[in-house]
C-alpha positions as a Markdown table, in Angstrom:
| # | Residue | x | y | z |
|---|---|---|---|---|
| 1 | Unk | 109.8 | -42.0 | 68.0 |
| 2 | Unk | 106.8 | -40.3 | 65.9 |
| 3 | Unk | 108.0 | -37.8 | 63.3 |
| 4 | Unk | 106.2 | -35.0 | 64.1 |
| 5 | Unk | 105.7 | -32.3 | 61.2 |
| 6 | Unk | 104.6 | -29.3 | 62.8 |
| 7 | Unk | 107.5 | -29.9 | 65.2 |
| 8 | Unk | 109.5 | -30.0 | 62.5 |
| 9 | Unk | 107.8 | -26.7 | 60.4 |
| 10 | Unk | 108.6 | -24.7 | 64.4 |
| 11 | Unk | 112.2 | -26.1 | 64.4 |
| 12 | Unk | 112.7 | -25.2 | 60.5 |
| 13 | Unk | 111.2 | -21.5 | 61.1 |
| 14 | Unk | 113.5 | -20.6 | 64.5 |
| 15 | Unk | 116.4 | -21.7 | 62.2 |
| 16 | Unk | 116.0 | -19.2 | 59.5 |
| 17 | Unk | 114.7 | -17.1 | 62.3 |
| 18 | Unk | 118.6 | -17.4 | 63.7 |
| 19 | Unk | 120.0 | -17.5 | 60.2 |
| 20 | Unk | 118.4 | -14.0 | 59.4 |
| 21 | Unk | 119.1 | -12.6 | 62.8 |
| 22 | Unk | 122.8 | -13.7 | 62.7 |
| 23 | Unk | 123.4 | -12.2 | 58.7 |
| 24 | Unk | 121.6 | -8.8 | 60.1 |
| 25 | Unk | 124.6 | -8.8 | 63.0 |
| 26 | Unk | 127.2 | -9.2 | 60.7 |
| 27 | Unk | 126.2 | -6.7 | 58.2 |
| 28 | Unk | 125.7 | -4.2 | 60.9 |
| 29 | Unk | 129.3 | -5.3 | 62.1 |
| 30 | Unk | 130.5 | -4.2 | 58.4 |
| 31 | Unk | 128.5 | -1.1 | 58.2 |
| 32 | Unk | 130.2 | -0.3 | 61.2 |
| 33 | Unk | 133.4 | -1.3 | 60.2 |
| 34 | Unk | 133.2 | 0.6 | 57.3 |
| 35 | Unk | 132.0 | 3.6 | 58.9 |
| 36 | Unk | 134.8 | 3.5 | 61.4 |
| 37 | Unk | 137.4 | 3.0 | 58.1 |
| 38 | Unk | 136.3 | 6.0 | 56.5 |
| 39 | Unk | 136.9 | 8.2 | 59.2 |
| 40 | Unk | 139.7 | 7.2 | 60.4 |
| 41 | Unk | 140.4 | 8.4 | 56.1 |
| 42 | Unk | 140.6 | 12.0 | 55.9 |
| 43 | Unk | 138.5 | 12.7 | 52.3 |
| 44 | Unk | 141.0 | 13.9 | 49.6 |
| 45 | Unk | 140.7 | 17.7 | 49.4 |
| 46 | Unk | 138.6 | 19.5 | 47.3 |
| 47 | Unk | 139.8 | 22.7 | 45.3 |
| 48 | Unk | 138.4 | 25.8 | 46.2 |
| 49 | Unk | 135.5 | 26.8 | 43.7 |
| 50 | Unk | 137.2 | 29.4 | 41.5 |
| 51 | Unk | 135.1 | 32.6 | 40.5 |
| 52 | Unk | 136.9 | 33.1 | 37.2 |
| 53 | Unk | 136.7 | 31.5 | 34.1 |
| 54 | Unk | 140.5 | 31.2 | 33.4 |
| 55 | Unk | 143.3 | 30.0 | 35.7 |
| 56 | Unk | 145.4 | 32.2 | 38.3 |
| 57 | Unk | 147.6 | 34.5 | 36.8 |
| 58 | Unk | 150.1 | 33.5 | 39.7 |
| 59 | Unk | 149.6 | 31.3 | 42.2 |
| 60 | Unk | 151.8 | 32.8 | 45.8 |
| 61 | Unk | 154.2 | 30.3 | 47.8 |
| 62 | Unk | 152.9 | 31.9 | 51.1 |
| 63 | Unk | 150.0 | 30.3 | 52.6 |
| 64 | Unk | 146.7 | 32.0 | 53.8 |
| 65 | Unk | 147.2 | 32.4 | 57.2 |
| 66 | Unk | 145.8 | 33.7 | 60.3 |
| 67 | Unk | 146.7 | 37.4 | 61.5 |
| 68 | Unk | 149.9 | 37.4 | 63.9 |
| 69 | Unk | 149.3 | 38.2 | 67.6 |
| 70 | Unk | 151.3 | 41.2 | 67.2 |
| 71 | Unk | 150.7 | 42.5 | 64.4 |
| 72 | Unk | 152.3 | 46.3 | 63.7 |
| 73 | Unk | 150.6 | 48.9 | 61.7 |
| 74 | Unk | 153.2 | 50.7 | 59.7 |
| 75 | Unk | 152.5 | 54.1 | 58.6 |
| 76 | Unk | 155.2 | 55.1 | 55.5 |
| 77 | Unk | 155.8 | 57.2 | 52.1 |
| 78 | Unk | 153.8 | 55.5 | 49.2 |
| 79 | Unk | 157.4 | 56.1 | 47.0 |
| 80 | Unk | 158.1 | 53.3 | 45.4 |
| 81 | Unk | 161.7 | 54.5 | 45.5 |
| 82 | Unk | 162.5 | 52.7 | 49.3 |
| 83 | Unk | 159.5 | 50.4 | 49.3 |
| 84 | Unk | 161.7 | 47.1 | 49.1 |
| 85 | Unk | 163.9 | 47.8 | 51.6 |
| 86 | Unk | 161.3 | 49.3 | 54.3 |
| 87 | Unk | 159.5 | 45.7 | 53.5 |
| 88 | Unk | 163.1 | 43.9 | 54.4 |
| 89 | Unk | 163.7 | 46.4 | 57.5 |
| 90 | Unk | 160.4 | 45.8 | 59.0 |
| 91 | Unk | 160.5 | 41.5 | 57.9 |
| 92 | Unk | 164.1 | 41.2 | 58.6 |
| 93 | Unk | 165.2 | 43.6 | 61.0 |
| 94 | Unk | 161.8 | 44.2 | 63.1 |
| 95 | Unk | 160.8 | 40.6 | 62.4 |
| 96 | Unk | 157.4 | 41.2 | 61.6 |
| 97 | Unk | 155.4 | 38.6 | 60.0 |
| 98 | Unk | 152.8 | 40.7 | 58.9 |
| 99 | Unk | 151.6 | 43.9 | 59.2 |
| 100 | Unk | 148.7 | 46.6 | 58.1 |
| 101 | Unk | 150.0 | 49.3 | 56.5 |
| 102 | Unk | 149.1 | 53.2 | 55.9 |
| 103 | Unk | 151.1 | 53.7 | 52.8 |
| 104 | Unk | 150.4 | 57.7 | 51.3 |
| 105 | Unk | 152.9 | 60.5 | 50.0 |
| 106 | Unk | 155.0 | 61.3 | 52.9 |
| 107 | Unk | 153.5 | 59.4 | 55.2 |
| 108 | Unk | 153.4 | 61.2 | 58.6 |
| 109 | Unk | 152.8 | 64.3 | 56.9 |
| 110 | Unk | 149.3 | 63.4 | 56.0 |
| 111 | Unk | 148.4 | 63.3 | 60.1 |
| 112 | Unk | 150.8 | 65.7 | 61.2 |
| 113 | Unk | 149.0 | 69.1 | 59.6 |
| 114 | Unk | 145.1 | 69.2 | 60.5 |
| 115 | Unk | 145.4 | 72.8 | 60.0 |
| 116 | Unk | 147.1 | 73.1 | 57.1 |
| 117 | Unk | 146.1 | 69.7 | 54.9 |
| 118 | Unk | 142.5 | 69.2 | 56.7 |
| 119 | Unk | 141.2 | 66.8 | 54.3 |
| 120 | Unk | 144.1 | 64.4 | 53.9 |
| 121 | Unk | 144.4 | 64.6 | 57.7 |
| 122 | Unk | 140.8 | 63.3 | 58.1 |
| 123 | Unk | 141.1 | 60.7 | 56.0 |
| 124 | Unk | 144.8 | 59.0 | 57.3 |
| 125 | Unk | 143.0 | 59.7 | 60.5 |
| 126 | Unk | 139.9 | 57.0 | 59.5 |
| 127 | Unk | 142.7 | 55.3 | 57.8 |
| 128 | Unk | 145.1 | 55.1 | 61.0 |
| 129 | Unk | 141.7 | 54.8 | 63.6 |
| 130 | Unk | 140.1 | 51.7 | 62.0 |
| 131 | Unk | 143.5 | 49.7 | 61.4 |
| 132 | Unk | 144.1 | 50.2 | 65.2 |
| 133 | Unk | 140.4 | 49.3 | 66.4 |
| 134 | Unk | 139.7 | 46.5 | 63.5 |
| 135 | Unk | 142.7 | 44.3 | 64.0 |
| 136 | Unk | 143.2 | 45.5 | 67.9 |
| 137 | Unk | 146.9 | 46.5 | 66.6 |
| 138 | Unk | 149.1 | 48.0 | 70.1 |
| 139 | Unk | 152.2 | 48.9 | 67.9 |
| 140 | Unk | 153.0 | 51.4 | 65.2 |
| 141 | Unk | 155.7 | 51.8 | 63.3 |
| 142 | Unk | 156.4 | 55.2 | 61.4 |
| 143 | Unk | 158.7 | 55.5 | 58.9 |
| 144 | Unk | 160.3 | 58.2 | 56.6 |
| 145 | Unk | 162.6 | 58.7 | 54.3 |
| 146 | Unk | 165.2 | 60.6 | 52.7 |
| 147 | Unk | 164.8 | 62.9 | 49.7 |
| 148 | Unk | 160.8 | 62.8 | 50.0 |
| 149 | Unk | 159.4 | 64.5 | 47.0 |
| 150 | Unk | 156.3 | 65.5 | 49.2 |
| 151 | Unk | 158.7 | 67.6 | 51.6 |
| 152 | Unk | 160.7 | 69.0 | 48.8 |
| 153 | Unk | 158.9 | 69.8 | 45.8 |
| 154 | Unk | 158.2 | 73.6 | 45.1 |
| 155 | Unk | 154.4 | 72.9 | 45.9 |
| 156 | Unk | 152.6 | 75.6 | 48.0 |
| 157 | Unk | 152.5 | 73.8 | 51.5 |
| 158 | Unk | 156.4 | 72.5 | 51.0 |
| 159 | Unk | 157.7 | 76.5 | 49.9 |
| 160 | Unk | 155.4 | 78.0 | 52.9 |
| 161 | Unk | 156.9 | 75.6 | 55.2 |
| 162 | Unk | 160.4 | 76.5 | 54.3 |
| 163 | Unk | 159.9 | 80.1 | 54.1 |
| 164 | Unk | 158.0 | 80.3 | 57.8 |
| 165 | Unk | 160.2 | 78.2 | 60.1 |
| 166 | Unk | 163.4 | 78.4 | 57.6 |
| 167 | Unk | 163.8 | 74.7 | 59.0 |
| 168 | Unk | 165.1 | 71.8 | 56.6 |
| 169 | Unk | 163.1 | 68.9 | 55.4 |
| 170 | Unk | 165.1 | 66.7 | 57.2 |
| 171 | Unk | 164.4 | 68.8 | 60.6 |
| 172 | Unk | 160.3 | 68.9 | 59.4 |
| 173 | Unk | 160.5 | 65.2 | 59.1 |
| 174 | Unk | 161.7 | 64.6 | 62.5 |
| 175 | Unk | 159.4 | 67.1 | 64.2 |
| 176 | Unk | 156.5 | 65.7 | 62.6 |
| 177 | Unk | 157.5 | 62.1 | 63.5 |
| 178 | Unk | 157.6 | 62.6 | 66.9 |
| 179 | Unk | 154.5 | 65.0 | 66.7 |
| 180 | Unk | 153.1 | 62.0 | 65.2 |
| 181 | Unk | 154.3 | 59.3 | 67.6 |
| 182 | Unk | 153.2 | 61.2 | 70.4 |
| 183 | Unk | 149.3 | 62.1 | 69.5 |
| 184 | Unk | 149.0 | 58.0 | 68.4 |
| 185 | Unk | 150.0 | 57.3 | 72.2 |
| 186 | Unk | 148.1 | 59.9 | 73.6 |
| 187 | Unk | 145.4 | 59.2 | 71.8 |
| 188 | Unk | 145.1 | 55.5 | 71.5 |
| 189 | Unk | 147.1 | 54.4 | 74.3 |
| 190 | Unk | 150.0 | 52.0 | 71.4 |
| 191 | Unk | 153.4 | 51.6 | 71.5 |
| 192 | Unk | 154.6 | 53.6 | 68.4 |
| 193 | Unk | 158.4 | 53.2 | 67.5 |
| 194 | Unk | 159.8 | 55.7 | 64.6 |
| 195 | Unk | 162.7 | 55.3 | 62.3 |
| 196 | Unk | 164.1 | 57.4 | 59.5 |
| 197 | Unk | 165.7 | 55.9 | 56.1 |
| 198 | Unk | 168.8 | 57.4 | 54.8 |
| 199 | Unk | 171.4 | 56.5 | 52.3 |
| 200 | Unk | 174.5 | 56.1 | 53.1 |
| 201 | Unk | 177.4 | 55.0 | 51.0 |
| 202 | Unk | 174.6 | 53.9 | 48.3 |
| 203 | Unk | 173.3 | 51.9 | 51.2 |
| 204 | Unk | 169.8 | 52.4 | 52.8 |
| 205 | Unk | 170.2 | 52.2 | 56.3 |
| 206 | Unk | 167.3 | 52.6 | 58.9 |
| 207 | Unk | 167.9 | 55.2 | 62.0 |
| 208 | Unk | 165.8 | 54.8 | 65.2 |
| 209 | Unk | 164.1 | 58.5 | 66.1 |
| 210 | Unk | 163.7 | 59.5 | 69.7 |
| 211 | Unk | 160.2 | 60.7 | 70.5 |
| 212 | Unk | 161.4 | 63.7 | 72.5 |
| 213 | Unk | 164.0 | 66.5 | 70.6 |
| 214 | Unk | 167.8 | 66.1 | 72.1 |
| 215 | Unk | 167.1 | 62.5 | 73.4 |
């Protein structure tokens, strides 16, 4: 048989033609391979960009996490005398895992006398208002404590209380408590659950307070 050379030039051509078609498959088999690999990978993680020039003072054990489902807002006495153990009562004994806080000199006081302390009234009211509407909080926790410099210092509002109802701090306390506890449920419609802190044998021990007087 004749060797034909443009027969052969066709055959030579479709060869490379299948050559170059086959190599294109397989490198689109290991792009895809690869692909596939480095996804399957998670990518090493990248610190957070720092806005400070030097390193942390302290870095915290506890993670960022997000808000608990039932978080509490606690309203307390900014004394730093029963801070720790209010912290262990509400973590420990409440089991909280977090909670907002309202934290000012005798706590309750600042919402329970709109009369008499307007200003600091309007302002634990904001305080109190947005907490409850921000993080959609249902339960508050109100807190005081015993020997609160802010019921029984010889300032004008804790003499004049003394002097017109001849009650005792400890009696004022409770009364404005529950006067407290009440207006927060009439108000906003929350459970509110109220507790006094007293020392007791050098213990601090936490007391529940009835809402209603004689309960």
């Amino acid at each position: 048989m004749a060797h034909n050379p443009v027969l052969d030039r066709v055959a030579d051509k479709m060869k490379q033609a299948l050559r170059d078609q086959a190599k294109a498959s397989v490198e689109a088999l290991a792009g895809k391979a690869k692909q596939a690999v480095a996804e399957a990978v998670p990518a090493p993680a990248q610190p957070s960009p720092s806005r400070f020039a030097a390193g942390p003072a302290f870095r915290s054990t506890i993670p960022c996490s997000a808000a608990a489902k039932d978080r509490a807002l606690v309203i307390l006495c900014s004394s730093g005398t029963f801070q720790r153990q209010c912290h262990e009562f509400l973590t420990a004994g409440l089991r909280l895992d977090d909670y907002d806080l309202v934290a000012v000199p005798g706590g309750v006081q600042w919402l329970a006398l709109p009369d008499i302390l307007p200003k600091h009234h309007k302002v634990a009211r904001w305080m109190t208002e947005y907490l409850l509407r921000k993080h959609s909080v249902r339960r508050v926790i109100c807190i005081a404590h015993q020997n609160c410099s802010a019921y029984e210092d010889q300032s004008t509002l804790g003499t004049l209380a003394h002097m017109v109802t001849g009650k005792s701090t400890f009696e004022h306390q409770l009364e404005q408590l529950r006067h407290v506890g009440n207006d927060l449920t009439s108000l906003f419609g929350v459970g509110v659950e109220l507790y006094y802190a007293a020392v007791e044998n050098g213990d601090v021990v936490f007391h529940s307070v009835p809402t209603e007087k004689g309960v």
